[in-house]
C-alpha angles and dihedrals in degrees: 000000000000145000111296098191146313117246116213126188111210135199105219105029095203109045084048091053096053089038086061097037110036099031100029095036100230122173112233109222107176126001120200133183107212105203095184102057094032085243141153117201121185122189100217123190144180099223107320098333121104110234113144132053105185123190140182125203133179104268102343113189117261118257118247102239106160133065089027119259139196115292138040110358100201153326109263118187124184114241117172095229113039076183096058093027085059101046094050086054096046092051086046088062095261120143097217112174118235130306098260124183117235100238096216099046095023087224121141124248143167141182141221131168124240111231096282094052101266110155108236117191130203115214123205108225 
């Protein structure tokens, strides 16, 4: 039917939570300590709309980045200016690569990493 969230493990739960709230401007919808499992695990949304479970562990194990492995490649998400988009995370202290165009829709698009190397993309409408 559609896409009910994407799940992330981070490293550092508190400098990812300020990298997808603060920089990439999430809205944090529900916020729960899990004592048990020694666990954060932040509800993140664009607007209304769940999109992002993210969760810290004790010493998870780093992601393989480069070069790519099997499983899920990046976290794309739609803005309506790579240009501005771009900018602002530039300004913001972000390295983002260079704007590219997508040679089958002709649409612009860039990438940057969050602070444990997962690729983000940044998808021109």
């Amino acid at each position: 039917m559609k896409i009910h969230h994407i799940a992330i493990i981070c490293s550092n739960y508190e400098l990812s939570k300020k990298f997808y709230t603060e920089i990439l401007g999430l809205k944090i919808l529900h916020e729960v300590y899990r004592k048990e499992r020694d666990s954060w695990k932040l509800d993140l949304g664009i607007g209304e709309q769940f999109v992002v479970e993210l969760f810290s562990f004790p010493n998870p194990p780093k992601r393989p980045s480069r070069p790519e492995s099997c499983g899920l490649r990046h976290l794309a998400f739609s803005v309506e200016s790579v240009e501005e988009k771009r900018s602002e995370l530039i300004r913001k202290g972000l390295e983002c690569e260079e704007i590219r165009t997508d040679e089958f829709t002709c649409k612009k698009f860039f990438f940057t990493n969050d602070p444990d190397d997962l690729p983000l993309e940044f998808y021109e409408q």
